[in-house]
Backbone as JSON Lines, residues from 0, in Angstrom:
{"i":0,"aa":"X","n":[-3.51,8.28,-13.52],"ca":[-2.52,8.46,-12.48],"c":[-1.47,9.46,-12.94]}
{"i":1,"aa":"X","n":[-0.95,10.2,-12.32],"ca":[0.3,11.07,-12.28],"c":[0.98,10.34,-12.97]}
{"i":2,"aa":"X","n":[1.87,11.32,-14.14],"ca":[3.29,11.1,-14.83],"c":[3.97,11.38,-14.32]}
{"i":3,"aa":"X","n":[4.02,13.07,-13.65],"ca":[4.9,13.14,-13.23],"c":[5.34,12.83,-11.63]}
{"i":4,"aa":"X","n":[5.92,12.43,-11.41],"ca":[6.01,11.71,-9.56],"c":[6.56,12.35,-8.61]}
{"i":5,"aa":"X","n":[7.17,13.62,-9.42],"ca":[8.08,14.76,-9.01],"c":[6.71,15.76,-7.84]}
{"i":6,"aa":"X","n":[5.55,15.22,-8.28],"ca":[4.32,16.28,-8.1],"c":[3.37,15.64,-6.99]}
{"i":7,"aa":"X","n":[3.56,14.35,-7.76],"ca":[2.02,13.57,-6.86],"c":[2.78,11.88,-6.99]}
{"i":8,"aa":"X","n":[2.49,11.16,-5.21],"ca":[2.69,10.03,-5.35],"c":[1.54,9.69,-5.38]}
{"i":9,"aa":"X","n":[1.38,8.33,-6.35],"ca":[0.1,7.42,-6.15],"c":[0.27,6.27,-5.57]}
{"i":10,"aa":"X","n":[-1.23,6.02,-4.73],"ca":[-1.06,5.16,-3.13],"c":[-1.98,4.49,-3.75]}
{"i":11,"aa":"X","n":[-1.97,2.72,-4.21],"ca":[-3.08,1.9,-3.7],"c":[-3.12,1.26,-2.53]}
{"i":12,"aa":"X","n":[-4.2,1.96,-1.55],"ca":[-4.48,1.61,-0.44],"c":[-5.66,-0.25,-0.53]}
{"i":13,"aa":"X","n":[-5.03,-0.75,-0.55],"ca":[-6.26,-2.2,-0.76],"c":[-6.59,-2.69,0.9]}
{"i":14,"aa":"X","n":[-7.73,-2.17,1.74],"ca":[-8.55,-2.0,2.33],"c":[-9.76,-2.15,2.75]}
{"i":15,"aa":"X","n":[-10.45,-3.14,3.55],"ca":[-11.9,-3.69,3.58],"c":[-12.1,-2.89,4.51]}
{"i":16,"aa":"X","n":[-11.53,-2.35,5.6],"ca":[-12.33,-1.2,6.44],"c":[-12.1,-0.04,6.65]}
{"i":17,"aa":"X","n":[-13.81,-0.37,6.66],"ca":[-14.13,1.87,6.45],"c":[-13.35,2.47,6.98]}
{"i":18,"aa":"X","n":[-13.49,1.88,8.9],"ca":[-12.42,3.01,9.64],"c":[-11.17,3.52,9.53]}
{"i":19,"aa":"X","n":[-10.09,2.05,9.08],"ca":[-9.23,2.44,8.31],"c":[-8.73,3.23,7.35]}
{"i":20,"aa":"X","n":[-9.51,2.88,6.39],"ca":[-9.7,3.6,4.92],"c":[-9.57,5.23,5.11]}
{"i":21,"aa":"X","n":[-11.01,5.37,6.0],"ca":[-11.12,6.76,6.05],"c":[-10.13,7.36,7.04]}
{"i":22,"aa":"X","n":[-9.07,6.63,7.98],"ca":[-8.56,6.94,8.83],"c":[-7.11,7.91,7.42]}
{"i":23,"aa":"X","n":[-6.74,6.95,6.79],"ca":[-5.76,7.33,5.96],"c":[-5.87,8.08,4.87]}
{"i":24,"aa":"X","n":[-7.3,8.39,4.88],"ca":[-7.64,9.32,3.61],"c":[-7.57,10.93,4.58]}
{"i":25,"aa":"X","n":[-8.0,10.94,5.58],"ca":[-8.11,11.9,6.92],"c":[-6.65,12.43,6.99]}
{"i":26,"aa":"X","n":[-5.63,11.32,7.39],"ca":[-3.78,11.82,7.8],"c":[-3.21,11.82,6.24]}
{"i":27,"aa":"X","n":[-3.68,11.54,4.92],"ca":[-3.1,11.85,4.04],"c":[-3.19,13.52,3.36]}
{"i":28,"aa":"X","n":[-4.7,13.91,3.66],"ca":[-4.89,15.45,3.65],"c":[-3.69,16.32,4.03]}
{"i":29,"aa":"X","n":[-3.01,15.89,5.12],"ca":[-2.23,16.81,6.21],"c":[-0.81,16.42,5.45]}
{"i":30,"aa":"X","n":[-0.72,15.57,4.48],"ca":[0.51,15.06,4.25],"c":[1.33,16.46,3.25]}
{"i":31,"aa":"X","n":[2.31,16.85,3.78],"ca":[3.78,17.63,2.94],"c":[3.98,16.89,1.89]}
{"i":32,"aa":"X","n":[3.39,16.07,1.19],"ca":[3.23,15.16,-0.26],"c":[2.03,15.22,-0.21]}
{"i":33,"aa":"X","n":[1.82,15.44,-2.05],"ca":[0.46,15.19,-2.67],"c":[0.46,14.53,-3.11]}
{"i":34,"aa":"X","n":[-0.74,14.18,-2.43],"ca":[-0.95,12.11,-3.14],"c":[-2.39,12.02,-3.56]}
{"i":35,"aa":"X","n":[-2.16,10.9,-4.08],"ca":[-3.62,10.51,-5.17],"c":[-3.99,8.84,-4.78]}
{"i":36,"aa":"X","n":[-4.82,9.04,-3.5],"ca":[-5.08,7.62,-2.98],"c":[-6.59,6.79,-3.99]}
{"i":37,"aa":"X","n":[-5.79,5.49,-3.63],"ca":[-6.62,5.12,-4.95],"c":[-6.98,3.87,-3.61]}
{"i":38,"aa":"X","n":[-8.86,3.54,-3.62],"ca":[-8.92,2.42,-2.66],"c":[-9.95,1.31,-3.32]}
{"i":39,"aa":"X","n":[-9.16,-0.09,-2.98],"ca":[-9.94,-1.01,-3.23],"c":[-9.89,-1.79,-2.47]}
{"i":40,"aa":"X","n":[-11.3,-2.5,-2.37],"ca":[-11.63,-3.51,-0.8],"c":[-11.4,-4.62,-0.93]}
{"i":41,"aa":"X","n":[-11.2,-5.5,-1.5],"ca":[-10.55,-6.5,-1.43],"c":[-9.58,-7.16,-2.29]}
{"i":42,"aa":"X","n":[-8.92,-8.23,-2.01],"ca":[-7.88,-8.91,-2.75],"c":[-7.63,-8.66,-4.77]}
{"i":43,"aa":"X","n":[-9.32,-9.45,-4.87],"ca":[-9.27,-9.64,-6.63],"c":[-8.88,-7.79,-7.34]}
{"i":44,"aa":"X","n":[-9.98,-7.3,-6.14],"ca":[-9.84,-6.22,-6.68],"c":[-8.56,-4.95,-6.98]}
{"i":45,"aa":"X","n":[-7.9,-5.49,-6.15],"ca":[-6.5,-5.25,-6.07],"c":[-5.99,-5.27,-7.31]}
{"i":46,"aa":"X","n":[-5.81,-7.01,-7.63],"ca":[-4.8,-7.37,-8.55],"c":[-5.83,-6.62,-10.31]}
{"i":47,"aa":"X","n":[-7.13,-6.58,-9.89],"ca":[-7.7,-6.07,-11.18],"c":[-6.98,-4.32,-11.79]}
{"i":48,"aa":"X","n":[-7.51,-3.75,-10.25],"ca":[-6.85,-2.53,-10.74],"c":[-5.97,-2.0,-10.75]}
{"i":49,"aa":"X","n":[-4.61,-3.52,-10.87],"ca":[-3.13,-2.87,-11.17],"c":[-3.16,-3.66,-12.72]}
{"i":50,"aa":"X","n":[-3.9,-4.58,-12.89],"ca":[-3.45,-5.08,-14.2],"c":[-4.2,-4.16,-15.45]}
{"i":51,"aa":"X","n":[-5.44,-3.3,-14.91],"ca":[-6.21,-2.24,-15.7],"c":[-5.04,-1.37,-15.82]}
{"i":52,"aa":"X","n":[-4.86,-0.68,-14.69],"ca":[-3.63,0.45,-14.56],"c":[-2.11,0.12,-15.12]}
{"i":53,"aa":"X","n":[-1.7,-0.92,-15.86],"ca":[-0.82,-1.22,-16.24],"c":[-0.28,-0.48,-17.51]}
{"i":54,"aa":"X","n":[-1.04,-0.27,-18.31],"ca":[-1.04,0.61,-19.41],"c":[-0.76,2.15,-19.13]}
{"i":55,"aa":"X","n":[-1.37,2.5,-17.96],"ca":[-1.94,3.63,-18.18],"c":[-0.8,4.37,-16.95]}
{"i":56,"aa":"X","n":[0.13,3.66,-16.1],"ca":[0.48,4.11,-14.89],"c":[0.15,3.59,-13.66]}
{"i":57,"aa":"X","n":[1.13,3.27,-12.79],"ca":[0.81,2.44,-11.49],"c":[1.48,2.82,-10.51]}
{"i":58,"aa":"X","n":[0.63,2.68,-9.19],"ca":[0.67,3.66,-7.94],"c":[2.21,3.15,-7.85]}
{"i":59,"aa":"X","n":[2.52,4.42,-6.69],"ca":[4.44,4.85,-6.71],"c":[3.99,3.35,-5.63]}
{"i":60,"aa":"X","n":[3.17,3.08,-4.78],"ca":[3.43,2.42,-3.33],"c":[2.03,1.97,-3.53]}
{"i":61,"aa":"X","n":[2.03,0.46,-2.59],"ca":[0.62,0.06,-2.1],"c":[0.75,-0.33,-0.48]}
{"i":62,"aa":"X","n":[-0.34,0.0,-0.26],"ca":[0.07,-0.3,1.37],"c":[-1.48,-1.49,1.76]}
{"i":63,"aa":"X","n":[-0.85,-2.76,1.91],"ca":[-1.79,-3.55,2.17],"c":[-2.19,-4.45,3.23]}
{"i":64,"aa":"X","n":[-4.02,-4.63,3.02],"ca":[-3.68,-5.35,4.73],"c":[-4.28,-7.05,4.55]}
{"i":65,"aa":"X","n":[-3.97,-7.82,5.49],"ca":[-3.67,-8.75,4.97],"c":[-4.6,-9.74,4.83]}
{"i":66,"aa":"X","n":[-5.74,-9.58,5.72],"ca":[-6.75,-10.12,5.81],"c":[-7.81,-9.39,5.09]}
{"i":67,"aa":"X","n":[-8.18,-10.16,3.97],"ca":[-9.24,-9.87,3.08],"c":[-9.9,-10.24,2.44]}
{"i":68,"aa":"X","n":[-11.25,-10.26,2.03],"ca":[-12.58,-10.76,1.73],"c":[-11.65,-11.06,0.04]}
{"i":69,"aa":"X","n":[-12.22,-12.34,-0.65],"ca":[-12.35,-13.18,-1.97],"c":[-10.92,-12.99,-1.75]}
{"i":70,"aa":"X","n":[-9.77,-12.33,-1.68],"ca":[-8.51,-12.93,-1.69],"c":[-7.54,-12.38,-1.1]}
{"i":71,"aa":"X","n":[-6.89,-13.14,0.02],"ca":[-6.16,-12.72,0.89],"c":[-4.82,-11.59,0.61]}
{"i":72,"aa":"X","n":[-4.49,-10.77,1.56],"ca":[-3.11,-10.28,1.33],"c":[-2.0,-11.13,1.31]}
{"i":73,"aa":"X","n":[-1.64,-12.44,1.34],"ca":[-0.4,-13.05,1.04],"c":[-0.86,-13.42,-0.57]}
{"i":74,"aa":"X","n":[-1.88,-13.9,-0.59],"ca":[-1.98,-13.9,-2.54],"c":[-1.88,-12.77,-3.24]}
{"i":75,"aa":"X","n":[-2.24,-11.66,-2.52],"ca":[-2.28,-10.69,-3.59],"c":[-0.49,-10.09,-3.45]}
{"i":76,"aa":"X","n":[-0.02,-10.18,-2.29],"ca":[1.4,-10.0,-2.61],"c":[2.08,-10.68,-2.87]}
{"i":77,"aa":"X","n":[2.06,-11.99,-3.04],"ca":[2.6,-13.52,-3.99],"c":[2.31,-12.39,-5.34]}
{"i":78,"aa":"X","n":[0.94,-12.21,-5.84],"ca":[0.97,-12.35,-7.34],"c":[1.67,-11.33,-7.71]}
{"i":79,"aa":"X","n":[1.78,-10.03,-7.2],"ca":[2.17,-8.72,-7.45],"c":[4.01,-9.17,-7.5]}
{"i":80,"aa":"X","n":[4.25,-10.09,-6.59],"ca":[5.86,-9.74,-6.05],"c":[6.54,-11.06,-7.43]}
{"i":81,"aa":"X","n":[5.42,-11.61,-8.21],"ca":[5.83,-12.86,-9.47],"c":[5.41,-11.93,-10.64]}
{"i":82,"aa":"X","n":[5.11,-10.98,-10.51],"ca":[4.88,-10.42,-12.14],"c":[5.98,-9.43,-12.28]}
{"i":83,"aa":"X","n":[6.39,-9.5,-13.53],"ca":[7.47,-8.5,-13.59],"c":[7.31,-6.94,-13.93]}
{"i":84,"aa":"X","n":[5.82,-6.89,-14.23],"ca":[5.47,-5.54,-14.98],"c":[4.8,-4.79,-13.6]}
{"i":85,"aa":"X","n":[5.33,-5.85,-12.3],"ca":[4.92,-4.88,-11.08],"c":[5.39,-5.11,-9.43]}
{"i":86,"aa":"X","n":[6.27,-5.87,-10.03],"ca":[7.09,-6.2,-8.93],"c":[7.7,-5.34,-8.13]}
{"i":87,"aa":"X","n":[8.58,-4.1,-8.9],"ca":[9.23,-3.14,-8.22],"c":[8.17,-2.3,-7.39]}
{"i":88,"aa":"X","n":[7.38,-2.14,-7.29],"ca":[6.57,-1.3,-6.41],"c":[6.19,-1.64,-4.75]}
{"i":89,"aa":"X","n":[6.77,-0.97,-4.03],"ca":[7.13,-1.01,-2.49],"c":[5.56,-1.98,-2.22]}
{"i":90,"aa":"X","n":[5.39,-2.53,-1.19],"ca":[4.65,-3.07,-0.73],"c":[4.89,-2.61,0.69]}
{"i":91,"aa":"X","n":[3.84,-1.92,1.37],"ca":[3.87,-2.19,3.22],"c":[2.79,-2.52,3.4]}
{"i":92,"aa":"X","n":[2.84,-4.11,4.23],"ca":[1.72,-4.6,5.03],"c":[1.31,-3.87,6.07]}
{"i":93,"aa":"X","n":[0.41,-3.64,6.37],"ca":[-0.24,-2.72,7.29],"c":[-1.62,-3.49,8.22]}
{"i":94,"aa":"X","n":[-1.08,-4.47,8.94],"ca":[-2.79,-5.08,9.25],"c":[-2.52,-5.03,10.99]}
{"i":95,"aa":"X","n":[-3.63,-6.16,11.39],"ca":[-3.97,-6.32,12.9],"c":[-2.87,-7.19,12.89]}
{"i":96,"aa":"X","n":[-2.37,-8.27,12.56],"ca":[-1.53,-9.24,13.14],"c":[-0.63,-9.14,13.35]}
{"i":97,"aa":"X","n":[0.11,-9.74,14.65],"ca":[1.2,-9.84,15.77],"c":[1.96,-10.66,15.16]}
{"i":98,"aa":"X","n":[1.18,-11.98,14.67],"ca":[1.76,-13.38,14.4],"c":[3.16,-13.25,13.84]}
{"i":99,"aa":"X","n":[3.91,-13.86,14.42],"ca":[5.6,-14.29,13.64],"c":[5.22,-14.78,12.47]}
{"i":100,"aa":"X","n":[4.23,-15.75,12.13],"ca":[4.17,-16.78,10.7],"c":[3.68,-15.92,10.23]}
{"i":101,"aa":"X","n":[2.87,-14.97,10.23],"ca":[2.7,-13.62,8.98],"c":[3.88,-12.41,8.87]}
{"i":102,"aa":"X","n":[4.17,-12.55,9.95],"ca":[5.5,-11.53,9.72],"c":[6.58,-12.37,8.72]}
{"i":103,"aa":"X","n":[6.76,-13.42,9.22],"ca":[7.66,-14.25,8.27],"c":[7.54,-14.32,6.31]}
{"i":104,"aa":"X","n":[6.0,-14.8,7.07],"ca":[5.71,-15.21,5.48],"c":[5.58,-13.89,4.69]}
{"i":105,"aa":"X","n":[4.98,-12.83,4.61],"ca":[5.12,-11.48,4.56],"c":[6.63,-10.87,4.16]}
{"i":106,"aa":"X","n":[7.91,-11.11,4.69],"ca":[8.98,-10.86,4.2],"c":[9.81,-12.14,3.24]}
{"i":107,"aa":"X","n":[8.92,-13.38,3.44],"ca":[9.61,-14.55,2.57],"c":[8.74,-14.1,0.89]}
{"i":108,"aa":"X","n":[7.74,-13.54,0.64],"ca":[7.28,-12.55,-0.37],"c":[7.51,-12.0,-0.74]}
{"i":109,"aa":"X","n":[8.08,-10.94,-0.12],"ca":[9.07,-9.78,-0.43],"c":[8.53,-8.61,-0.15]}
{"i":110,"aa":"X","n":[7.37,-8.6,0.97],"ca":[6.52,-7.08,1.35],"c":[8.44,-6.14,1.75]}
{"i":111,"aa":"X","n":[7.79,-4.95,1.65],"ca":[8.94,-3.68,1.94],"c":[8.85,-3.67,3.43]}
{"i":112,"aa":"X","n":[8.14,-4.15,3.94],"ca":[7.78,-3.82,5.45],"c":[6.38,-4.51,6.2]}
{"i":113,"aa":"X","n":[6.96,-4.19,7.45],"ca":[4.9,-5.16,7.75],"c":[5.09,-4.07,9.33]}
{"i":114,"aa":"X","n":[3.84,-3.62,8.86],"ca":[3.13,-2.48,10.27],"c":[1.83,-3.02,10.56]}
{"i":115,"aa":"X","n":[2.11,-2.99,12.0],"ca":[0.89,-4.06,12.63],"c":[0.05,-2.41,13.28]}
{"i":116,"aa":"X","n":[-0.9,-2.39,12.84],"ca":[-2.27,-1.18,12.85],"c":[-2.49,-1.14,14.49]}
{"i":117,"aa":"X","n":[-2.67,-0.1,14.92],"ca":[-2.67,0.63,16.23],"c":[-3.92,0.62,16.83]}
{"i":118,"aa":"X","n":[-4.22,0.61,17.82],"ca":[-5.68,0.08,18.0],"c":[-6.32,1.85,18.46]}
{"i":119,"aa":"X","n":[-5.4,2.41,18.6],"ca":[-6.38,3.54,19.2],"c":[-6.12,4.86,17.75]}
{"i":120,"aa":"X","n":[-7.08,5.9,17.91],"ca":[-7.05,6.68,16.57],"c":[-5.15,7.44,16.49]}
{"i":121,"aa":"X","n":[-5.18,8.07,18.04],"ca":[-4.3,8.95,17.71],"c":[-2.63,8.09,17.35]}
{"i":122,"aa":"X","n":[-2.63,6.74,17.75],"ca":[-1.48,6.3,17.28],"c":[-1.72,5.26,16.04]}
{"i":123,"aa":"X","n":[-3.06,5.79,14.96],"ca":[-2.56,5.04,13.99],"c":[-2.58,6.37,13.18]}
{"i":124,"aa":"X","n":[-3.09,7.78,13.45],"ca":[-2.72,8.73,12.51],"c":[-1.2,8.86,12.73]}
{"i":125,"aa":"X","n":[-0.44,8.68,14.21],"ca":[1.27,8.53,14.12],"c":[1.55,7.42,12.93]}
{"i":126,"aa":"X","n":[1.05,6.27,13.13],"ca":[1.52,5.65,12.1],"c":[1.47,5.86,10.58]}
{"i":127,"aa":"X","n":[0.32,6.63,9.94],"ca":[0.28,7.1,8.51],"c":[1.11,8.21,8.66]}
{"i":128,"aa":"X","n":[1.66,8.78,9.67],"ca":[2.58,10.15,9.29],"c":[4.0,9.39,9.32]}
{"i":129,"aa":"X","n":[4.34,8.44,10.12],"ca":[5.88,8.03,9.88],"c":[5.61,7.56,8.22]}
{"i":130,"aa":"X","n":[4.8,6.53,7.63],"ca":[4.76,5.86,6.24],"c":[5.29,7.16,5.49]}
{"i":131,"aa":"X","n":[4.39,8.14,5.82],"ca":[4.7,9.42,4.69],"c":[5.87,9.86,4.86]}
{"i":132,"aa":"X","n":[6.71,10.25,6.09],"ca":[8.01,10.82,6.28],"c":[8.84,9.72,5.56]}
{"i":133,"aa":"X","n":[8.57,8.37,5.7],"ca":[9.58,8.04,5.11],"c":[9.05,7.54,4.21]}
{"i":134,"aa":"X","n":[8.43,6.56,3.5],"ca":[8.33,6.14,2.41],"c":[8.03,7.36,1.18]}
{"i":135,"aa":"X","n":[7.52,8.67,1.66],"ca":[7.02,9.63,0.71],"c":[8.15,10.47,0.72]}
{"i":136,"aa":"X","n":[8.3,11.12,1.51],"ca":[9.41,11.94,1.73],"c":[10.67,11.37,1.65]}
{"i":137,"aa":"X","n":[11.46,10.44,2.2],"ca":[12.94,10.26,2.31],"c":[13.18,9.25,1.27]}
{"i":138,"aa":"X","n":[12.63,7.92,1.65],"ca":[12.89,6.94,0.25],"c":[12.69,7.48,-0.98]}
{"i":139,"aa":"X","n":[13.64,6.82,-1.91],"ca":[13.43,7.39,-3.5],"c":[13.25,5.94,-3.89]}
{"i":140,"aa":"X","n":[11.66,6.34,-4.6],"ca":[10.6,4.95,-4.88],"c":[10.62,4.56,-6.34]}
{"i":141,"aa":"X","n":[10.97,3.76,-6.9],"ca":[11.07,2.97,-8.58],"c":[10.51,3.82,-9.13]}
{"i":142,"aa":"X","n":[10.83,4.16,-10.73],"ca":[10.13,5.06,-11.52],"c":[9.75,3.88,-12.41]}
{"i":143,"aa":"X","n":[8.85,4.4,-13.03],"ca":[8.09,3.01,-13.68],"c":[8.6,2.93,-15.47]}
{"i":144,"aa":"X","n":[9.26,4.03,-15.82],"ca":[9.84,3.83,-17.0],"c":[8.43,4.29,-18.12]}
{"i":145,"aa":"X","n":[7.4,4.85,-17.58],"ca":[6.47,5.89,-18.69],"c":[7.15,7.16,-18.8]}
């Protein structure tokens, strides 16, 4: 992963669908930030390849969704938001659900945000271009101290 952050943000996108996936790999091309999307499909795999990447550098942002195969997005942002060697790193939920009790529980965690996914193409590439204007562009995101 990038040292320097001045150059390239790194995105773990944790993601079980294709369309998605590839939807944000598609509007990240176009992005005024260079980024280095990193994708894994479900939950375990998540928490594996931040605790691998721990040594080595860990994405500026993860943007996660919440429903997911072997382990859900409220566990994987429970475990991320109780460890201290990775807590500071933005979290935005990004899924299908409306529900108040996931919106709730989702900010009683400590996600940075919760974006409920757009059902049609051209307003969920709007939605990966606002994440980038602001979370890439305007917010100034934790430096990890490498």
């Amino acid at each position: 992963m990038s040292k320097n952050r001045k150059n390239v943000v790194d995105i773990l996108l944790v993601e079980d669908n294709p369309g998605d996936v590839r939807l944000a790999r598609e509007a990240l091309l176009d992005a005024r930030v260079l980024t280095n999307l990193h994708v894994v499909n479900d939950g375990e795999q998540a928490i594996t390849f931040l605790k691998d990447e721990a040594g080595n550098g860990l994405p500026d942002i993860i943007i996660l969704d919440l429903n997911l195969p072997r382990k859900d997005g409220r566990e994987v942002l429970a475990e991320i938001k109780t460890d201290p060697k990775l807590r500071h790193i933005p979290i935005l939920i990004l899924t299908t659900s409306r529900a108040e009790q996931d919106i709730r529980s989702a900010y009683d965690l400590h996600a940075n945000c919760f974006i409920t996914k757009a059902v049609d193409w051209e307003r969920s590439c709007e939605i990966v271009k606002l994440i980038e204007n602001f979370w890439l562009r305007t917010a100034t995101l934790p430096s990890h101290g490498s």
